[in-house]
VEXDOLO-594603 format. One record per residue (C-alpha): residue in three letters; x, y, z. Coordinates in steps of 0.2 Angstrom, whole numbers, padded with zeros to 4 digits, always signed. Example, Ala and Ser with C-alpha at 12.3 -4.5 7.8 and 13.67 -1.06 7.14 Angstrom:
<atoms>
ALA+0062-0022+0039;SER+0068-0005+0036;
</atoms>
This chain:
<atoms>
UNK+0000+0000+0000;UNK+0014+0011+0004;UNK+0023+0008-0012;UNK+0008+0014-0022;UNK+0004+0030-0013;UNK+0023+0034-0016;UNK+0019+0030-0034;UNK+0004+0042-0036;UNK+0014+0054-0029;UNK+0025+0054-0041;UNK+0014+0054-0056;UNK+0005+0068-0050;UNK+0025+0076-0049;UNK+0025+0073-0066;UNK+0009+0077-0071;UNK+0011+0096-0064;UNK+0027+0095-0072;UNK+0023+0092-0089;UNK+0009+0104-0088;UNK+0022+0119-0084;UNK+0031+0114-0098;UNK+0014+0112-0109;UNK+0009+0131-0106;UNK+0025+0136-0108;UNK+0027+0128-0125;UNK+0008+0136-0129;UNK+0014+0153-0125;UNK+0028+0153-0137;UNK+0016+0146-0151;UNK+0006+0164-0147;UNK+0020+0174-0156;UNK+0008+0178-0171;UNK+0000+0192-0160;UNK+0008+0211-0159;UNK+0009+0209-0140;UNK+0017+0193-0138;UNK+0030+0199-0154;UNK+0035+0214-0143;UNK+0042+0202-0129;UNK+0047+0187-0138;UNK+0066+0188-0148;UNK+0064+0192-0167;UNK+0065+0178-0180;UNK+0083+0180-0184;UNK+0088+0180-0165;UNK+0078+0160-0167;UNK+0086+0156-0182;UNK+0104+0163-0173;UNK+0101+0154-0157;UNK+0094+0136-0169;UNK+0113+0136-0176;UNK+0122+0138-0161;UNK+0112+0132-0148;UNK+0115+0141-0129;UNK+0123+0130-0117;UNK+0112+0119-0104;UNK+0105+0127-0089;UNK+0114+0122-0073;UNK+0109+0110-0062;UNK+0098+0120-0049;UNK+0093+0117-0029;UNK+0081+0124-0017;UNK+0090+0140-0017;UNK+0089+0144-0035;UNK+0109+0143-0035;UNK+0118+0129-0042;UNK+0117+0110-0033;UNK+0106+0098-0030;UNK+0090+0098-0023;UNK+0098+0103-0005;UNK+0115+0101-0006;UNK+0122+0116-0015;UNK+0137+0119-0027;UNK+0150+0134-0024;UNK+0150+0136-0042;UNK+0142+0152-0046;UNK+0127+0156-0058;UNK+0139+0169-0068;UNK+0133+0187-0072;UNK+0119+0189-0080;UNK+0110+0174-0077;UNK+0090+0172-0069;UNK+0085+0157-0062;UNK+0066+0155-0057;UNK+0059+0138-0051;UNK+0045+0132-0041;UNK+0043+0117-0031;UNK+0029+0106-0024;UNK+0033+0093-0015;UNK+0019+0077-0004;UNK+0020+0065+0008;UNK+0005+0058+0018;UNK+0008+0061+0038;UNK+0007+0046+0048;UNK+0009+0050+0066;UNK-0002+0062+0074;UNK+0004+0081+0079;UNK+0021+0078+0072;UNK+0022+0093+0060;UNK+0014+0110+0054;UNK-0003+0114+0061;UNK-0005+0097+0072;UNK-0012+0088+0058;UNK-0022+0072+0061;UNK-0015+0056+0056;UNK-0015+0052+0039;UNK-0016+0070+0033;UNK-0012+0074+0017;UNK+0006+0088+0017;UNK+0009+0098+0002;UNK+0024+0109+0002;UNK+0028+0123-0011;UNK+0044+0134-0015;UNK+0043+0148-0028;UNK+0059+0153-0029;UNK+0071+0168-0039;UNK+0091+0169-0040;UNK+0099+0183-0050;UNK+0117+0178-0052;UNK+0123+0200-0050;UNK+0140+0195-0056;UNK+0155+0183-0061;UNK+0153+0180-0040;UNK+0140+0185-0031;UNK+0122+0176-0030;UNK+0106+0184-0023;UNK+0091+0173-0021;UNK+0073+0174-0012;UNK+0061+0159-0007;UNK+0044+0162-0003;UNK+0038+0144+0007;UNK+0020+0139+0006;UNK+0012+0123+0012;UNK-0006+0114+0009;UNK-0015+0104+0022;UNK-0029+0095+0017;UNK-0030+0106+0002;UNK-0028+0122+0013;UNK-0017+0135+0009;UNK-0003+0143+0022;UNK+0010+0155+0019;UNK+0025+0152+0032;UNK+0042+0160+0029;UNK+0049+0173+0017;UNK+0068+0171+0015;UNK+0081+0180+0008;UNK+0100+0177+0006;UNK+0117+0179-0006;UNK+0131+0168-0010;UNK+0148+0172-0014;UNK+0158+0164-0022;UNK+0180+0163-0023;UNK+0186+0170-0036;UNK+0197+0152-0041;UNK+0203+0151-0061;UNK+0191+0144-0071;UNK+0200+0130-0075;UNK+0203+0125-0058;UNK+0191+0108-0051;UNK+0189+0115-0034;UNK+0178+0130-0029;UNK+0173+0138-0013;UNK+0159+0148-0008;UNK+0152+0155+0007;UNK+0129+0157+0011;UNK+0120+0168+0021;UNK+0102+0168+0023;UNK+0091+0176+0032;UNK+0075+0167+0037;UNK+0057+0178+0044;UNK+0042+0167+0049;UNK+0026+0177+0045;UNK+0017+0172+0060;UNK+0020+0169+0080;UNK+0021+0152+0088;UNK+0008+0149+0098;UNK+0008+0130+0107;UNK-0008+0132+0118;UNK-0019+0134+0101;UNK-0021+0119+0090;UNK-0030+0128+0077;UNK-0016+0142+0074;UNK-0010+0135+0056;UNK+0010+0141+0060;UNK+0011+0129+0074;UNK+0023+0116+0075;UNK+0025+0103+0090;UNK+0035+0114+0100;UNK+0041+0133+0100;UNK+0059+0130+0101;UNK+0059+0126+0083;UNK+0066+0113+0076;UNK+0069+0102+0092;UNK+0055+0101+0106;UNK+0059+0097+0125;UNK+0066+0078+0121;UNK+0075+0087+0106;UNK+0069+0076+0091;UNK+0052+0082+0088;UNK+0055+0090+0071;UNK+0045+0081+0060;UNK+0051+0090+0040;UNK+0064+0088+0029;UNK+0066+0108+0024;UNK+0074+0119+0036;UNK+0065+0133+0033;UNK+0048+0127+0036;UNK+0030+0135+0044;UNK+0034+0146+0059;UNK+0037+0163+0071;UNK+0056+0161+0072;UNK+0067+0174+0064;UNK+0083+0162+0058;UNK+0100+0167+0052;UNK+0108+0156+0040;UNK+0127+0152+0036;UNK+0135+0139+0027;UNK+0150+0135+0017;UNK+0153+0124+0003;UNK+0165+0117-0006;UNK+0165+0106-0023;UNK+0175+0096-0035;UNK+0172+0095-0052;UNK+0179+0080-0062;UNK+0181+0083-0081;UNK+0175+0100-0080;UNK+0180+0104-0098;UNK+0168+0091-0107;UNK+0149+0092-0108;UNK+0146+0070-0103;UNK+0151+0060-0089;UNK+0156+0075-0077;UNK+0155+0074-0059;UNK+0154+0085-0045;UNK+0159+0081-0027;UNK+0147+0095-0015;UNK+0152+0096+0004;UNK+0139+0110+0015;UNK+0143+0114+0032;UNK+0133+0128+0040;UNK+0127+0133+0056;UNK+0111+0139+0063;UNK+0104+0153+0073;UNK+0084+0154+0079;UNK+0081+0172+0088;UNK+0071+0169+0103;UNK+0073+0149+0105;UNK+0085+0147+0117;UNK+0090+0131+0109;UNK+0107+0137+0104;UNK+0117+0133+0088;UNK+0112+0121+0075;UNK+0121+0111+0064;UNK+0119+0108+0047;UNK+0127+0096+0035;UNK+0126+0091+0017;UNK+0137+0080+0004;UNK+0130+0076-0012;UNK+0137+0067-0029;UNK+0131+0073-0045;UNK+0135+0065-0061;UNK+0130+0069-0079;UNK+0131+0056-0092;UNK+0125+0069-0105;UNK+0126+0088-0107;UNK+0108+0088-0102;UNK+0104+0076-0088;UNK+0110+0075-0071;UNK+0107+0062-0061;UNK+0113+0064-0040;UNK+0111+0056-0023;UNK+0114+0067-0005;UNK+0113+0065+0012;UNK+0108+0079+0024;UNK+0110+0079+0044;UNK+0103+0093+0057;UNK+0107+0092+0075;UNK+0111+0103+0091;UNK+0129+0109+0090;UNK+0128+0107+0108;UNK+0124+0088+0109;UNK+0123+0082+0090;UNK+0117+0064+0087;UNK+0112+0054+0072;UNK+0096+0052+0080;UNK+0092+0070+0073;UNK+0085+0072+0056;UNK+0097+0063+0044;UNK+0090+0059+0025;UNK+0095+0053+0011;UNK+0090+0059-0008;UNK+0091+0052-0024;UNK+0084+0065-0040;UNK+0086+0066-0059;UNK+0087+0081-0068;UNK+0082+0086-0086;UNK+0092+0102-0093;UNK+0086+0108-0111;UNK+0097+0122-0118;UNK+0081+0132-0120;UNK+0079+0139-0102;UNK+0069+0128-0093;UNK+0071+0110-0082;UNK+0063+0098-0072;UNK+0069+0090-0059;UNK+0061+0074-0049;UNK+0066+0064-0032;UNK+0063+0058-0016;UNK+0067+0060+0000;UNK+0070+0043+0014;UNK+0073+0044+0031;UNK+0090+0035+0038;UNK+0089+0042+0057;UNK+0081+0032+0070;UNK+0063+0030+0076;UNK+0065+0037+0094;UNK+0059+0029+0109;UNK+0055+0046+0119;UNK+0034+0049+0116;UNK+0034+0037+0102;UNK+0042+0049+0089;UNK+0051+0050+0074;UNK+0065+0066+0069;UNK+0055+0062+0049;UNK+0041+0056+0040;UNK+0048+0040+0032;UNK+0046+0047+0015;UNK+0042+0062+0004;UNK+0041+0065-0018;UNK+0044+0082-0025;UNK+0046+0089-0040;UNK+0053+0105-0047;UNK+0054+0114-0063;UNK+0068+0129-0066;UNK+0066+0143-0079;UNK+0084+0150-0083;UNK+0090+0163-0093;UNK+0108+0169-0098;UNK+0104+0187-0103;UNK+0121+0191-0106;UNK+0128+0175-0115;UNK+0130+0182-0133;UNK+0137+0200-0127;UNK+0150+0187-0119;UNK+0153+0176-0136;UNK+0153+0192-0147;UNK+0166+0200-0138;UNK+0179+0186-0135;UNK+0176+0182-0154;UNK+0180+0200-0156;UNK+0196+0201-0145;UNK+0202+0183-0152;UNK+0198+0193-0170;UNK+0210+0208-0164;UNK+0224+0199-0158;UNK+0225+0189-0173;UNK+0224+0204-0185;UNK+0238+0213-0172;UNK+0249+0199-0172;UNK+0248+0197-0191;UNK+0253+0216-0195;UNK+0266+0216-0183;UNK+0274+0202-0193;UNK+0272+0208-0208;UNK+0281+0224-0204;UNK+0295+0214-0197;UNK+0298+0205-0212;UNK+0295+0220-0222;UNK+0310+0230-0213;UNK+0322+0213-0215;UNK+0318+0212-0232;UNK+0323+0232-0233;UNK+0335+0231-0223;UNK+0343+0215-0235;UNK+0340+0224-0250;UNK+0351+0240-0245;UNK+0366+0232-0239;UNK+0366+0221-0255;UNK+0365+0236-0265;UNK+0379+0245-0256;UNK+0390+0229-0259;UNK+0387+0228-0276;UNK+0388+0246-0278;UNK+0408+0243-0268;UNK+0413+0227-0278;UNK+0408+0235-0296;UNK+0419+0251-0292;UNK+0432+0241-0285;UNK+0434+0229-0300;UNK+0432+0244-0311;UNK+0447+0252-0302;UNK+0458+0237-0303;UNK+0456+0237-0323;UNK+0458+0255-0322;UNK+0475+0253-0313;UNK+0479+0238-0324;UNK+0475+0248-0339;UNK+0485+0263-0333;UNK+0502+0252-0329;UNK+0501+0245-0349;UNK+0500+0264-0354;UNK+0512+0272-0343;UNK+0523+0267-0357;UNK+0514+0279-0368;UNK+0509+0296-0357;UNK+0507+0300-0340;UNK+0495+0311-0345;UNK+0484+0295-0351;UNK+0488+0288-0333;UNK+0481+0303-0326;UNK+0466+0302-0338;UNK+0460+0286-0333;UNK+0461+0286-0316;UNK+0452+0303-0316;UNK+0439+0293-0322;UNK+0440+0278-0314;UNK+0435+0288-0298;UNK+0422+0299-0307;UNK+0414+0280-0312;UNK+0414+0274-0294;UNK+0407+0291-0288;UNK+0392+0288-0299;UNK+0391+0269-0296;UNK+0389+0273-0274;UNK+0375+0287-0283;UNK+0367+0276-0291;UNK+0367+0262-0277;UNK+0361+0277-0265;UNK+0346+0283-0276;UNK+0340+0265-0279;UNK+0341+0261-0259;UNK+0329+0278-0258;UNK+0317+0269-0272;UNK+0316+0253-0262;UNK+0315+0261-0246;UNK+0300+0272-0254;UNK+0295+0258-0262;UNK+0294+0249-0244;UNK+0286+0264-0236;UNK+0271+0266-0246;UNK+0267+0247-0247;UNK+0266+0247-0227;UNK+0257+0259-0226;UNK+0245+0251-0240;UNK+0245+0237-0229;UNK+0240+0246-0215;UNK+0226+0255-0221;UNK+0218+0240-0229;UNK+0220+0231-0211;UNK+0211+0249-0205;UNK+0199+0245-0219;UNK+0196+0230-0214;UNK+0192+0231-0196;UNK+0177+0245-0200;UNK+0168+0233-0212;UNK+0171+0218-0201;UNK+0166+0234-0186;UNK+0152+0237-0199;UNK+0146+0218-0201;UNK+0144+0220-0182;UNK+0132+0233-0180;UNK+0122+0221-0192;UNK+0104+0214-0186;UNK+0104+0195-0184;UNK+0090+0196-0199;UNK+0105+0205-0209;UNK+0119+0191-0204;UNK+0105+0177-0208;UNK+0101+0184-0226;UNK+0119+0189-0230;UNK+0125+0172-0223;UNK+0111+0158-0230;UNK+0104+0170-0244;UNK+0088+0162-0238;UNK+0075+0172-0223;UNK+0060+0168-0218;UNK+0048+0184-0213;UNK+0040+0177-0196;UNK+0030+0193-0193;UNK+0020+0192-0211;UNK+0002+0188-0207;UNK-0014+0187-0216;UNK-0033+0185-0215;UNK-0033+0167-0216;UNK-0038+0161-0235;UNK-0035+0178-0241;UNK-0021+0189-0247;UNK-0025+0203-0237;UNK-0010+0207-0227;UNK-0013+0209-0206;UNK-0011+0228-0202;UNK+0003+0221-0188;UNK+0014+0217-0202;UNK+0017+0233-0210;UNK+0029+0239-0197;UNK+0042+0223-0198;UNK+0040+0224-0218;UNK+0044+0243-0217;UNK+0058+0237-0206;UNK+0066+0224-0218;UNK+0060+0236-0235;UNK+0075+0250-0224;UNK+0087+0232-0221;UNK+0088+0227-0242;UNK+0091+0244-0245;UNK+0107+0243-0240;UNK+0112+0230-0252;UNK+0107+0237-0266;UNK+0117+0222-0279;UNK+0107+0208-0273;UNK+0092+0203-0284;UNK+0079+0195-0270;UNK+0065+0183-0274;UNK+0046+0183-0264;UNK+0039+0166-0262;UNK+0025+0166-0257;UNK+0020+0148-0251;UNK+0003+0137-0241;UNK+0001+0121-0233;UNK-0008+0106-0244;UNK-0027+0111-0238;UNK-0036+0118-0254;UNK-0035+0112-0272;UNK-0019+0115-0281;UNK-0024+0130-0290;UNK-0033+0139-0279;UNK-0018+0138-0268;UNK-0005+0144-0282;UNK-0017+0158-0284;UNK-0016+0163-0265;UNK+0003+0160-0263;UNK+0006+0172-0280;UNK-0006+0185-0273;UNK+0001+0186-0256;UNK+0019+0189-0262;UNK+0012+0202-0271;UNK+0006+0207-0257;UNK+0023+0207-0247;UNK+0031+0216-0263;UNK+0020+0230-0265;UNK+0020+0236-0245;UNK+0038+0233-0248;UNK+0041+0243-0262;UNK+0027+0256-0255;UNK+0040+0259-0241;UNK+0055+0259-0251;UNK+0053+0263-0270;UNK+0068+0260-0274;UNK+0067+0241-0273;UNK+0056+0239-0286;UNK+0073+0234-0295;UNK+0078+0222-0283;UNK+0062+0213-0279;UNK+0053+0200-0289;UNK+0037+0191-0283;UNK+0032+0172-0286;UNK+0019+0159-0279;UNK+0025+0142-0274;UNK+0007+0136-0269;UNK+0010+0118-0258;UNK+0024+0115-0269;UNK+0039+0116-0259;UNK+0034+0111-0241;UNK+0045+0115-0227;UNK+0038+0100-0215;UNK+0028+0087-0214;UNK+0008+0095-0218;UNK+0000+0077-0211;UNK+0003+0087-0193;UNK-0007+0104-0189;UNK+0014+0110-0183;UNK+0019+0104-0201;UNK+0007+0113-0209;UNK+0008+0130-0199;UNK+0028+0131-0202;UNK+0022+0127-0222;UNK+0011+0144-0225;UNK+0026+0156-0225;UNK+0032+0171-0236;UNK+0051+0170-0239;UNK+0066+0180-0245;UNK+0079+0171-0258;UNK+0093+0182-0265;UNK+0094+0176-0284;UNK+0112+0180-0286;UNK+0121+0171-0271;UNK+0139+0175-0279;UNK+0136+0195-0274;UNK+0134+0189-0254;UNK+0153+0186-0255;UNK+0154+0209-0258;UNK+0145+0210-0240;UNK+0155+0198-0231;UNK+0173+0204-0234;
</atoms>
């Protein structure tokens, strides 16, 4: 019996689950109205984000932080990134007054989180947790809690990080013992423990209650084949301590190790054990669990996670108690988002870019100064040998004619010098031609590499639609919507036409197609005749906005002729009825992407 209330437990997990993640695919099919296409990312950020796909979001706990459902990681988030999850978790009470509000035996416990963590930067985590619990299908806020984490600044590449928690912990309502019917109460008001010390009856530490708690806690982990996306591992170790304003209890201590393995970039699978006991007197007979989960991660911001928690401590003797209910199923799910992953991508493909092009120019005007240097001490040791062999025949020449005159003497070696004098001339006016020669062609070089670096500046600034259409020759215009079985165009699309009419007329060499193009639903004819029209359509707005592309712009109907998916399914045939850009004259794309 008690294996198959654990069961429906966790198919009702699931259940809720997969309904998140239902509503959440339902929203994003709602794009096709002018609301929803002012929040949503524009069709070319899509097709960007299809070809190279966002790494998966990180394994997440209770806290919104990184971990596993408890235990958590001291890897930061990283700047930039928002993680919101929300929690329910059930387990069926079986002892009487052992928990929140006293329920009766058998009761049904529900538990909530909704949670938000905002990783502020490469560092520093800030997260809030807003507890809620549902007894007997009645509704009770308990606790709001607040906290940061920080982590040390390690090298990336180093397996070990550290991190240090605070929380801060504010139950909503006072504790009053004497009441049964006050829904905040707990056993005792020296939350967690009661006079024996092992009343607490939940496996969250923050739970229902009047107490003001302050929270700290370190962790430490280990990552194994860190640089890989399958089979990583990662060792968490938690040790915090406890404060409850008020109690009189003291110090509590908390402990946590945890082992989380990923056989493939988006599932993690981990198992943790969790202890809680007086710092004063700790025993094992205190709340000690174990927790076994699985995790889904899709690289498109959002998670599920699923587990269990078992109770390993004791059954106490003292009143006929127990530290825990023997089991518990929760379920999470976890939207993430990394708002400032392709500002990080862009610019350390733009410094790699920089460097390179630096590297390259200072090695080219090396070699160009060796090669000029070369060149002028070659020609100034030509220039030397010439003159001196024309000397020696000079003075050769001279002693065979001394015999004759001294005056011819005289003659030719008047000459002989005048001949060397215009030889180093010579040599020095072709050393000024090379090294003008070498002058103008660095600085050619340079200013092309200046050139250069604005267009690829230029090719920066452009939009994602831009890159796509530049890059493929092919775009699809998301935004372009019609009364359905006609070819009137939806007054929501005039603005993004206008917008990519003001796009194409910057390139104003390329020769760009309109297809116009319907799913399989209608006779062949008639939708050949609603595909031509509604290109038409497309190109007049177009050209309306921007005459001057009335020599760029062609228009056809396709009909159901060139499907883009399968049109047996209603998904199929919704990606099929589409209005397309194709460039005509691909081999001019290569003029806008030097």
């Amino acid at each position: 019996m008690r294996i198959k209330k654990i069961a429906v437990s966790a198919f009702i997990c699931f259940v809720i689950a997969a309904t998140c993640a239902f509503a959440q695919g339902g929203a994003a099919d709602q794009s096709a109205s002018a609301q929803t296409a002012a929040i949503q990312p524009a069709p070319a950020a899509t097709v960007s984000a299809e070809k190279t796909p966002i790494p998966n979001i990180p394994a997440t706990s209770y806290w919104g932080v990184r971990g596993l459902s408890q235990t958590i990681s001291a890897e930061p988030l990283g700047a930039g990134r928002l993680n919101i999850a929300l929690l329910g978790s059930y387990f069926k009470q079986e002892q009487q007054g052992q928990t929140i509000r006293n329920p009766e035996k058998d009761a049904d416990i529900g538990l909530g989180r909704a949670v938000a963590a905002w990783g502020a930067n490469n560092y520093l985590d800030v997260f809030a947790i807003f507890p809620m619990n549902v007894i007997n299908r009645e509704l009770n806020m308990g606790d709001v809690i607040g906290g940061v984490q920080l982590s040390l600044p390690l090298p990336e590449e180093s397996p070990f990080k550290i991190a240090a928690q605070g929380q801060f912990i504010w139950g909503l309502a006072k504790l009053d013992t004497t009441k049964a019917e006050n829904p905040f109460t707990t056993l005792n008001s020296e939350y967690p423990y009661g006079d024996d010390g092992n009343s607490y009856a939940g496996y969250d530490f923050f739970d229902t209650r009047g107490s003001i708690d302050i929270v700290t806690k370190l962790a430490q982990s280990i990552v194994f084949n860190g640089q890989s996306r399958r089979h990583v591992t990662k060792i968490h170790l938690n040790e915090g301590l406890s404060f409850a304003t008020g109690s009189g209890m003291g110090w509590l201590l908390l402990g946590a190790a945890g082992i989380q393995y990923d056989p493939v970039e988006f599932l993690t699978v981990g198992a943790e054990f969790n202890l809680r006991t007086l710092l004063k007197s700790p025993k094992l007979s205190d709340p000690f669990w174990v927790t076994p989960s699985i995790m889904y991660r899709s690289p498109w911001c959002f998670g599920i996670l699923g587990g269990a928690d078992f109770r390993l401590s004791p059954q106490s003797n003292e009143k006929n108690t127990k530290p825990l209910e023997e089991w518990r199923v929760f379920g999470d799910i976890v939207l993430s988002f990394d708002f400032l992953a392709e500002k990080r991508a862009a610019e350390a493909r733009r410094a790699k870019e920089e460097a390179a092009e630096k590297a390259r120019l200072e090695s080219e005007a090396k070699r160009l100064a060796a090669e000029k240097e070369n060149l002028a001490q070659k020609a100034v040791e030509d220039s030397i040998r010439a003159a001196e062999e024309m000397a020696r025949r000079a003075e050769a020449d001279s002693l065979r004619a001394k015999a004759v005159a001294d005056s011819l003497a005289h003659l030719v070696n008047a000459v002989s010098q005048k001949a060397r004098a215009d030889s180093i001339a010579q040599a020095q006016a072709a050393q000024q031609l090379l090294a003008d020669a070498e002058a103008k062609r660095v600085a050619d070089s340079l200013a092309r590499a200046d050139l250069e670096k604005k267009l690829s500046e230029e090719k920066a600034k452009r939009t994602e639609a831009e890159q796509y259409l530049l890059t493929t020759g092919m775009l699809v215009l998301d935004a372009v919507y019609f009364t359905s079985g006609k070819a009137d165009l939806h007054i929501n699309s005039k603005p993004y036409l206008g917008t990519i009419a003001k796009m194409l007329v910057k390139y104003p060499k390329l020769k760009i197609e309109i297809g116009g193009h319907t799913d399989n639903i209608g006779g062949f004819e008639t939708n050949m005749n609603l595909s031509r029209r509604r290109a038409e359509a497309v190109f007049m707005q177009m050209v309306n906005t921007e005459p001057s592309l009335a020599q760029m712009l062609t228009s056809r109907g396709y009909g159901s002729t060139a499907p883009k998916a399968d049109n047996k399914t209603a998904g199929g045939r919704e990606l099929n009825r589409r209005v397309e850009l194709k460039v005509l004259n691909p081999e001019v794309l290569k003029d806008y992407n030097p």
